[in-house]
C-alpha positions in Angstrom: 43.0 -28.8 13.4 39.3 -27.9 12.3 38.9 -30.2 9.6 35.7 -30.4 7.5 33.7 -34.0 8.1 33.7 -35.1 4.5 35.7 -34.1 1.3 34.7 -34.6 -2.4 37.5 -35.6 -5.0 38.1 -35.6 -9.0 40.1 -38.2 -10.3 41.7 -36.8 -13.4 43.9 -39.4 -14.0 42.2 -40.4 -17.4 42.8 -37.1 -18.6 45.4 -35.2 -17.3 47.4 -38.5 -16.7 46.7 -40.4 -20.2 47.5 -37.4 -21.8 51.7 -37.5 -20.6 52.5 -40.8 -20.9 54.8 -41.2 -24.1 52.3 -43.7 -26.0 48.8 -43.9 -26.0 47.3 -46.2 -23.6 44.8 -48.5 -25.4 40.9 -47.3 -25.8 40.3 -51.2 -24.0 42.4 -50.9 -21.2 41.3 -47.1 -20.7 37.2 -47.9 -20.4 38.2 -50.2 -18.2 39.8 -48.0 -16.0 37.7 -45.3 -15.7 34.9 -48.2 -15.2 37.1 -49.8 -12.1 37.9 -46.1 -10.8 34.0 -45.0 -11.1 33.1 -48.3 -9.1 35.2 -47.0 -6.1 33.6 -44.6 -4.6 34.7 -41.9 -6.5 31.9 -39.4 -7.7 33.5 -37.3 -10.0 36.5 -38.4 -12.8 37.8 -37.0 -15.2 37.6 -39.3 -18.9 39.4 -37.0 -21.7 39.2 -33.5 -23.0 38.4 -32.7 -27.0 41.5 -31.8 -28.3 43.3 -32.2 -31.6 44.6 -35.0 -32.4 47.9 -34.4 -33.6 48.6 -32.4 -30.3 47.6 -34.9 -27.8 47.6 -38.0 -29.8 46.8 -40.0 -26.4 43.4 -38.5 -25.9 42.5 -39.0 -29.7 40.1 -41.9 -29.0 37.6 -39.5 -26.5 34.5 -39.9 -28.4 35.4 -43.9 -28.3 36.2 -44.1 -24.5 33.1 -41.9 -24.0 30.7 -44.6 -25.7 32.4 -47.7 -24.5 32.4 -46.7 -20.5 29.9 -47.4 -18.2 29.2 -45.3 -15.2 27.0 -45.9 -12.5 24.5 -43.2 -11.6 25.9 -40.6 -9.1 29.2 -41.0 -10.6 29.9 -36.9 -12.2 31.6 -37.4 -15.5 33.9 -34.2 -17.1 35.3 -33.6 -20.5 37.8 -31.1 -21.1 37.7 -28.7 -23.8 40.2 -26.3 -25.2 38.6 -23.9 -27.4 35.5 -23.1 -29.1 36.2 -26.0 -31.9 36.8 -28.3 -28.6 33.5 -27.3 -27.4 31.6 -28.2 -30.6 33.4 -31.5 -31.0 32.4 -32.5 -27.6 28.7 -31.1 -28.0 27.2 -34.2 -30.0 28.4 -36.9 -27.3 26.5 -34.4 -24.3 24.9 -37.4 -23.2 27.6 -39.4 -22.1 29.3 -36.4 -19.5 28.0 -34.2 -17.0 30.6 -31.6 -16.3 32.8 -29.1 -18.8 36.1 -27.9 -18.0 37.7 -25.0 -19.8 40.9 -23.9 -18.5 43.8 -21.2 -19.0 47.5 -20.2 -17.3 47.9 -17.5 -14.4 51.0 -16.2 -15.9 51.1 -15.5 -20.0 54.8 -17.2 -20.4 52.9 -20.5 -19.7 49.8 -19.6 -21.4 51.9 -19.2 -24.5 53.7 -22.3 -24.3 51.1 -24.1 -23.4 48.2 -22.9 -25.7 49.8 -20.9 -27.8 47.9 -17.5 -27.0 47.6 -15.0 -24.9 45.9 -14.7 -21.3 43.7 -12.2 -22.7 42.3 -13.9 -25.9 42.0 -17.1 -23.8 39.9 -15.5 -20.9 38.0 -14.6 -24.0 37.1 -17.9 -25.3 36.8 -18.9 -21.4 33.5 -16.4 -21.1 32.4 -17.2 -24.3 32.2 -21.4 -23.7 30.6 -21.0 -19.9 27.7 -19.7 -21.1 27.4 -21.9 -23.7 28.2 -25.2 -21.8 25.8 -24.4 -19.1 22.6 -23.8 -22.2 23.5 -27.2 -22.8 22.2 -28.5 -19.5 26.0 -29.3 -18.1 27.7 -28.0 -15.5 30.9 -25.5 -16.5 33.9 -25.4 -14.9 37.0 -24.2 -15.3 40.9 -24.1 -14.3 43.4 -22.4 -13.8 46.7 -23.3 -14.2 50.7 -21.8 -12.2 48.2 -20.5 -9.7 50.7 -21.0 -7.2 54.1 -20.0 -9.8 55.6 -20.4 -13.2 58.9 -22.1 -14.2 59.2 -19.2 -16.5 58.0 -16.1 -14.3 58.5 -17.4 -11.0 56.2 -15.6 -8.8 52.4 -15.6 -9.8 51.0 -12.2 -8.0 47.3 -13.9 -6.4 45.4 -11.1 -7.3 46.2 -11.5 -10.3 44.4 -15.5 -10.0 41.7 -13.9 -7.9 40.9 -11.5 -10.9 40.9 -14.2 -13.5 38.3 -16.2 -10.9 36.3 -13.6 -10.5 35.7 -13.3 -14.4 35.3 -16.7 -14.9 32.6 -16.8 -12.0 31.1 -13.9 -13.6 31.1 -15.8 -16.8 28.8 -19.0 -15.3 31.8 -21.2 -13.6 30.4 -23.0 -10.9 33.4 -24.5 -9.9 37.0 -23.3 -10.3 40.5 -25.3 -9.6 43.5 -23.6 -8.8 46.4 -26.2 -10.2 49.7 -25.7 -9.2 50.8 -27.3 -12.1 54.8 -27.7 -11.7 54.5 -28.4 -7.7 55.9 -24.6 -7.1 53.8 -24.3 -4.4 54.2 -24.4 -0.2 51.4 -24.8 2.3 51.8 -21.4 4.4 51.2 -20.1 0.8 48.8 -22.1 0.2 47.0 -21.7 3.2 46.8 -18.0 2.6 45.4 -17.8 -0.7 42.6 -20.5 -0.2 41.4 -18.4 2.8 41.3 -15.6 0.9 40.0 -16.8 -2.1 36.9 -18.5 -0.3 36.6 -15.3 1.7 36.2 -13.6 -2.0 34.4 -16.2 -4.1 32.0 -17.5 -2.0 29.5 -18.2 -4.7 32.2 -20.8 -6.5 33.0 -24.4 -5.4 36.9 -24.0 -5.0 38.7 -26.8 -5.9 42.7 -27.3 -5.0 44.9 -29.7 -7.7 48.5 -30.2 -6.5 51.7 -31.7 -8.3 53.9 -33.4 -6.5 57.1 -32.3 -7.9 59.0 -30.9 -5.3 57.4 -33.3 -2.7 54.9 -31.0 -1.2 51.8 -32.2 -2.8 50.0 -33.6 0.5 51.5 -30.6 2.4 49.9 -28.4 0.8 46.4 -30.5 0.4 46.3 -30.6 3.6 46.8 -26.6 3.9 43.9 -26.5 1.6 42.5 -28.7 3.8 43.0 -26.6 6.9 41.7 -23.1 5.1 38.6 -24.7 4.4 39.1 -26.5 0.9 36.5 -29.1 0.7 36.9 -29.9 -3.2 40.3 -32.1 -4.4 41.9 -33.1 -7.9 44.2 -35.8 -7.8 45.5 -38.5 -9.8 45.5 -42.3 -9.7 49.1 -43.8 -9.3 50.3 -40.5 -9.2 50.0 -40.3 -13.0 50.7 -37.0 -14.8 52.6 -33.3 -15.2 52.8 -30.7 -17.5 54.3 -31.1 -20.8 56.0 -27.9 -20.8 58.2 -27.7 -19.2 60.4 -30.7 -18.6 60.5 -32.3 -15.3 57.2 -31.6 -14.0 56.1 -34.9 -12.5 52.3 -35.8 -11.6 49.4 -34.8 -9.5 49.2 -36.0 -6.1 48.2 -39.7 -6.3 44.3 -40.0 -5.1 45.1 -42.9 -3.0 48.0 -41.3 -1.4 45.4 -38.2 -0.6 42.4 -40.6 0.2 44.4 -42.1 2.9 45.7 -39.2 4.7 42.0 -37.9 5.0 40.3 -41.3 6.3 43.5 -41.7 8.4 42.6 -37.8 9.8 38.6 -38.4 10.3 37.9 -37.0 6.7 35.2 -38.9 4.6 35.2 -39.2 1.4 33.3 -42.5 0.3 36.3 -44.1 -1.6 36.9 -47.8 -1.3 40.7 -47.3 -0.7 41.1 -50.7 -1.6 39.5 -51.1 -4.7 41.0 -47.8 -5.7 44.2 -49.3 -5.2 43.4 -52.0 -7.9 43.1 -49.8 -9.8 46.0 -48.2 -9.6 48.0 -51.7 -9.3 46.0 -52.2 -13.0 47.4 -48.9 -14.7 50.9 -49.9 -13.6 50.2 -53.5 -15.1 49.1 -51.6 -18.1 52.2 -49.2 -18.0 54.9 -51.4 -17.3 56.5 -49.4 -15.1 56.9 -48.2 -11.3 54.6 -45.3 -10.6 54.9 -43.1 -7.8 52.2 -43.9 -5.2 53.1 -44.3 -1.7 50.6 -46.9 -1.3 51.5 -48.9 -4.4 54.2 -49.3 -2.5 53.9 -49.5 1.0 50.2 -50.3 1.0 48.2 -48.9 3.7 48.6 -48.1 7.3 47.7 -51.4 8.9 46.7 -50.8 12.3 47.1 -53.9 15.2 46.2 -54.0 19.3 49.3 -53.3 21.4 
């Protein structure tokens, strides 16, 4: 395999993971968190997004989590924001992130049911934020999500996610992630798109964000991996889903994916030890199993025959 030397990697657990666990994890026990997982050699993680509060009544304490964390310098911090109204919530706590995510759905069922509009108006809003996030002297990004299938529509055509990149690339995106949010995806699949789509975008930073649903989230990371995929998202303790629909389990856990790469060659500069601390800490802080290989097994340990 022709791998690249070194990888980077998002942890978007205090986000995209917070945000589906049934009770809101306290704002203490969050900062603290992100303040472990940004001492482990991570350099980019995701802390909350700017949404309202009475839709994602985890992520209601943002602004809080914002000022209470501290992050070391070199450490990428990104906000996620929905909408316009998102956008100017976030805008007075600037100082205290570096990135901005806006996102949409590749097929309009999920759109819908997810943000209650359609593709068209949100792609909208999408070029009207970029601009805006990137006057503010932060870098934009967005996402988008089924980019590998719906549970609604079942296929998602990729020309129809290469279009939607190219506009958001068009718009200012310097970086775009393709999620597969409900683990649809497979890695000959996957494979093919991310060859194509870095063949078509090569101006972007393309980033790949797997689910593990269906058991093939380090499958197809390491497709991505293979086609040339040199950006990640994954999640700590394999925390996560999609709240619509039901059953759609989390991201790929980042210490599962950090120690398939070191054990293939592939740096990353993670501290897979102290990321696991952390992830042993959110369980604490759950209560509950989660479903990281290594929280389990631990790592490979390696002796002389």
């Amino acid at each position: 395999m022709d791998l690249p030397d070194r990888v980077r990697v998002r942890e978007v657990g205090p986000r995209d993971g917070f945000q589906n666990e049934p009770e809101a994890i306290p704002t203490p026990d969050k900062i603290r968190l992100i303040d472990a997982l940004a001492r482990t050699g991570l350099r980019r993680v995701e802390v909350g997004s700017f949404v309202r509060a009475d839709v994602i009544p985890q992520l209601a304490d943002g602004a809080e989590v914002l000022a209470g964390i501290s992050i070391p310098d070199g450490v990428d911090v990104a906000v996620l924001v929905p909408n316009q109204r998102g956008w100017e919530a976030a805008l007075p706590h600037k100082e205290r992130f570096d990135e901005v995510i806006v996102f949409l759905s590749a097929s309009e069922t999920h759109n819908q049911k997810n943000i209650n509009r359609p593709i068209a108006d949100s792609l909208k809003t999408v070029e009207a934020l970029l601009p805006q996030i990137a006057e503010a002297g932060l870098r934009p990004l967005a996402s988008i999500a089924t980019s590998f299938g719906c549970p609604y529509e079942g296929h998602v055509d990729p020309e129809r996610v290469i279009e939607l990149a190219r506009a958001m690339a068009a718009a200012g995106a310097r970086e775009i992630s393709f999620g597969d949010t409900t683990g649809m995806a497979n890695p000959r699949q996957v494979r093919a798109f991310y060859e194509r789509a870095l063949d078509e975008l090569p101006d972007v930073e393309l980033t790949a964000h797997f689910h593990n649903t269906r058991g093939q989230g380090l499958a197809n990371a390491l497709a991505a991996l293979e086609a040339g995929v040199t950006s990640f998202e994954s999640s700590f303790g394999e925390l996560g889903g999609c709240p619509v629909p039901p059953g759609s389990t989390g991201n790929i856990a980042t210490e599962d994916l950090i120690s398939m790469l070191h054990e293939m060659g592939v740096d990353t500069g993670v501290d897979l030890a102290a990321l696991l601390e952390a992830s042993r800490d959110v369980q604490r802080v759950l209560g509950r199993p989660l479903g990281s290989h290594l929280l389990t097994a631990g790592p490979v340990q390696w002796h002389d025959a």
